[in-house]
C-alpha positions as CSV (number, residue, x, y, z in Angstrom):
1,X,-5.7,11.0,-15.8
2,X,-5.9,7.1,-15.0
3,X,-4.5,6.8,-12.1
4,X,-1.8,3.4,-11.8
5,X,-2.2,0.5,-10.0
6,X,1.5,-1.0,-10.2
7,X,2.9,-3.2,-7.0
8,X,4.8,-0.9,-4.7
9,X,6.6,-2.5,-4.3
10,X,2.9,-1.6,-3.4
11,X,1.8,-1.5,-2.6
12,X,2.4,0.0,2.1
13,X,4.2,-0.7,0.0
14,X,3.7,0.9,3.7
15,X,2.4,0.1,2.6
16,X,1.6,0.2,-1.6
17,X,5.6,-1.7,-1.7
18,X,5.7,-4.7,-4.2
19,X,4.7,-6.9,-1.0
20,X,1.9,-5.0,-0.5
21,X,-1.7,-6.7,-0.7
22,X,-3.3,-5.8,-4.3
23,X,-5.8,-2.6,-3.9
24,X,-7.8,-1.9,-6.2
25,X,-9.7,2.0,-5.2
26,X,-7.2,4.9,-6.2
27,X,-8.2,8.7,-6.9
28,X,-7.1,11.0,-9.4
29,X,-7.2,13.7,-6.6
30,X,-6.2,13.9,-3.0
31,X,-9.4,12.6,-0.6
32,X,-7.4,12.8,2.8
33,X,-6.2,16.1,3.6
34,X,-2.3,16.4,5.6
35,X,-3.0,16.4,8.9
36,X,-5.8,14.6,9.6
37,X,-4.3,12.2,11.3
38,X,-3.3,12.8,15.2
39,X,-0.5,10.4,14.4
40,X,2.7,11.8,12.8
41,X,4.1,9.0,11.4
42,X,2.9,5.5,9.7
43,X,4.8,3.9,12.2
44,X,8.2,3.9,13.7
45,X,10.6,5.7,11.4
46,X,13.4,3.9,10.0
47,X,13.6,-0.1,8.2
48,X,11.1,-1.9,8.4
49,X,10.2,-5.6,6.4
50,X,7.4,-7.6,5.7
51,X,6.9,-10.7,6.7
52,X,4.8,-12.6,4.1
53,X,7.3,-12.9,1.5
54,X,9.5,-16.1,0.6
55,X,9.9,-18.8,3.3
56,X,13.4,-19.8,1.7
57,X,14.6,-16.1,2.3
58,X,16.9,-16.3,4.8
59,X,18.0,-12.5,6.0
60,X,19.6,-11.4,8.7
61,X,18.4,-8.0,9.8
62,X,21.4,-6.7,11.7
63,X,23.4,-6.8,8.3
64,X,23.7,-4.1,6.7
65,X,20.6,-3.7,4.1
66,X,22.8,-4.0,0.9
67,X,23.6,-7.5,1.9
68,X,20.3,-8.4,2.2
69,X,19.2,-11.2,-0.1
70,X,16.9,-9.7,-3.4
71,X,14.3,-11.7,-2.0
72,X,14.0,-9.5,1.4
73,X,11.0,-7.1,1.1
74,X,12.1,-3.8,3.4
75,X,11.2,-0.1,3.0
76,X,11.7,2.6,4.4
77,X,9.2,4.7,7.4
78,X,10.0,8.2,7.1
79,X,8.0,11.4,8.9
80,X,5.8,12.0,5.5
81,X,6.5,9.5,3.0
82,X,7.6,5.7,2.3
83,X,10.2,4.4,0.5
84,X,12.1,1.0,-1.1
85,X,14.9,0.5,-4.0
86,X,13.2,-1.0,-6.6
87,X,16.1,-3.3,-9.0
88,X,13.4,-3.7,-11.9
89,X,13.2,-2.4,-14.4
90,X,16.2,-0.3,-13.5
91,X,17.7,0.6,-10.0
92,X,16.0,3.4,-8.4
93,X,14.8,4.7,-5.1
94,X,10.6,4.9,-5.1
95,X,8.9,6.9,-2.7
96,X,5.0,7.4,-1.8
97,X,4.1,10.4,0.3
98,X,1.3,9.4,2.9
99,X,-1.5,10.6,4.8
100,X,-3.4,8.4,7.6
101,X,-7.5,9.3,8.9
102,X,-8.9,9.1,11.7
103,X,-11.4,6.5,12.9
104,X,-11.6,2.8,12.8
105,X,-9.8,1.4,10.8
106,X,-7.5,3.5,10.0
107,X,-7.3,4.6,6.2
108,X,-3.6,5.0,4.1
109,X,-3.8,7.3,1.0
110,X,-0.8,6.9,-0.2
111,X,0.5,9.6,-3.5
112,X,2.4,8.2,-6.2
113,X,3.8,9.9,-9.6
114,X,2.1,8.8,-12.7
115,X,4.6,6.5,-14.3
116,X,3.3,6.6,-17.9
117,X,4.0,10.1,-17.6
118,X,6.0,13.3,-17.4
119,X,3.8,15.8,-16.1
120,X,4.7,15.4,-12.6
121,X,0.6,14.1,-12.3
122,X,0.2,12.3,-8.8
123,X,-2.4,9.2,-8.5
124,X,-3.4,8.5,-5.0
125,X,-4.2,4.3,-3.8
126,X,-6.3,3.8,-0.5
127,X,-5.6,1.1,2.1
128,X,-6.8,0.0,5.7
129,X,-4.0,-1.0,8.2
130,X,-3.9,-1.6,12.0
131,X,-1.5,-1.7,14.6
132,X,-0.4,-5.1,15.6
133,X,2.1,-4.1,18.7
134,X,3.8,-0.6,19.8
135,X,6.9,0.0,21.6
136,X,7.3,1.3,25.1
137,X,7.1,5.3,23.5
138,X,3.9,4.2,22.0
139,X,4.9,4.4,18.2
140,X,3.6,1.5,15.6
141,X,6.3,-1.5,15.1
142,X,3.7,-3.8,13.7
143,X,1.7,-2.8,10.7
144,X,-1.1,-5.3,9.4
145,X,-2.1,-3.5,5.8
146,X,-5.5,-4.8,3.5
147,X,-6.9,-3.5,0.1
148,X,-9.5,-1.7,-0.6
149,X,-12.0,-3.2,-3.1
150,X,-13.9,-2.2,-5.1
151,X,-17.3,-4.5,-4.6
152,X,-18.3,-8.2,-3.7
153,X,-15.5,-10.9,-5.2
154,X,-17.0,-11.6,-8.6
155,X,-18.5,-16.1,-8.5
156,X,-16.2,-17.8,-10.9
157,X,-18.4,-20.6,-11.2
158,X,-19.1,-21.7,-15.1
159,X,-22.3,-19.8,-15.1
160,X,-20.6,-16.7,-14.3
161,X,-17.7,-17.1,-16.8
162,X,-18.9,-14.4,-19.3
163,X,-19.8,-11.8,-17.1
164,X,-16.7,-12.3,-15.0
165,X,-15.0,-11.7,-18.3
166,X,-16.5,-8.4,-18.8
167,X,-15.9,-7.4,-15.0
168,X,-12.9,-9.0,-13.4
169,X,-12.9,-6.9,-10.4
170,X,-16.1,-7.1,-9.2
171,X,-20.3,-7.1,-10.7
172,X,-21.3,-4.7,-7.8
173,X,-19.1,-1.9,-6.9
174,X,-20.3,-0.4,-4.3
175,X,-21.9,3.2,-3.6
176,X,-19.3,6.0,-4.6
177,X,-16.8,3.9,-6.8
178,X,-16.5,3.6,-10.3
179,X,-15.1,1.0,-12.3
180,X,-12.3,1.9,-15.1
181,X,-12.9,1.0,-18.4
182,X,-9.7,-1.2,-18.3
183,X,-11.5,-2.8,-15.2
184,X,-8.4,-3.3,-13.1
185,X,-9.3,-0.6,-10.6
186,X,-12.1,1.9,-9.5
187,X,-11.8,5.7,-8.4
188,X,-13.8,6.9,-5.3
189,X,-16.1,9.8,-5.2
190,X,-15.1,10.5,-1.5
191,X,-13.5,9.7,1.6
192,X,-17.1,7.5,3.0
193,X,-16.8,5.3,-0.1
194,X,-12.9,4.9,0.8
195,X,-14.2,4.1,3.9
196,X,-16.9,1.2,2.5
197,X,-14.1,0.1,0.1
198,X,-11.6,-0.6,2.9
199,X,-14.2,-2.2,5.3
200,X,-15.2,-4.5,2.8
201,X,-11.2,-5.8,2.2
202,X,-10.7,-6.1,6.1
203,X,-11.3,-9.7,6.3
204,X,-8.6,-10.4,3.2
205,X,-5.6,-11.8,4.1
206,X,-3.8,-8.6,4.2
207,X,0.5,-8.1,4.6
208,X,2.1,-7.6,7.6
209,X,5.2,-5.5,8.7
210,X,7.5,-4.8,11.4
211,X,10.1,-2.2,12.4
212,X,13.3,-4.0,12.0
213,X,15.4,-1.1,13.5
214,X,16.9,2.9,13.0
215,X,19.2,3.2,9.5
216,X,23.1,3.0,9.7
217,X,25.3,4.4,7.6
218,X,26.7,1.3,6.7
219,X,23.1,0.6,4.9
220,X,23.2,2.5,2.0
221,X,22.7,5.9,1.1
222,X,19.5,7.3,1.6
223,X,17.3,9.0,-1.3
């Protein structure tokens, strides 16, 4: 199976949500077993947004969500999964189970269903994230989330224009990934080439989040 590599809304969301930074290592089977991670939870459960998204887009977070401007990109922290309304192509809840490892930094495997699909197949996309800032019970309300790549940035300078052709991504993946032939991804071997793949992304840009506060009823209903 190829495994997808569609915005969550994508990411991080966390953490793979659409506002999530693009990664570009996924796995056609689980590398990060459930609990591995001392940490239950991603972060604080409940609504969280990010906060590189559209300037213009004024929200104000004590209203309820489904008066939020389209613009807003939120999700949802739950115990074992994330999850956002997605309004295209067609109104649904979207959910992505996730697991978090141990060491520093901190890997995401996040689980998503195989869209082009109906054999209930699940792809899994890797990411590195950090806590920015905890609360006074020591659970995560700041999330900075990065990709995982695949190799070195490819040189776009003329001289390079054919072969960045052939190999958008990158011309040196490193050890333990493996480009697709499409070459909009790669898939990793194991958890230490998940690990290379997300050190090597740290110094991108990256997303960041924050806990916004606990759902209300008055929200919207919950998938």
């Amino acid at each position: 199976m190829r495994f997808p590599f569609w915005p969550i809304v994508a990411c991080i969301s966390m953490l793979v949500l659409s506002a999530c930074a693009d990664t570009q290592v996924g796995s056609a089977k689980p590398l990060l077993a459930a609990g591995q991670s001392p940490s239950a939870s991603l972060g604080r459960q409940g609504l969280w947004r990010y906060e590189d998204g559209f300037p213009e887009c004024e929200t104000k977070e004590n209203e309820p969500v489904s008066r939020w401007p389209s613009c807003t990109n939120w999700f949802l922290v739950r115990s074992t999964d994330v999850a956002t309304y997605i309004r295209f192509p067609k109104e649904t809840w979207f959910t992505q189970s996730y697991v978090i490892s141990d060491g520093e930094p901190a890997v995401v495997q996040l689980g998503q269903e195989d869209p082009t699909g109906d054999d209930g197949a699940v792809a899994y996309l890797f990411m590195g994230i950090e806590v920015l800032k905890r609360d006074a019970s020591g659970r995560a309300i700041s999330l900075r989330q990065w990709p995982a790549l695949c190799g070195p940035p490819n040189e776009t300078t003329p001289e390079h224009a054919d072969a960045f052709r052939n190999n958008p991504i990158t011309l040196a993946p490193l050890p333990g990934l493996h480009l697709l032939p499409d070459q909009d991804g790669c898939s990793a071997d194991d958890v230490a080439a998940v690990r290379r793949a997300v050190a090597l992304g740290r110094s991108s840009r990256g997303v960041k989040a924050h806990w916004v506060r606990d759902v209300r009823p008055d929200d919207f209903a919950q998938p």
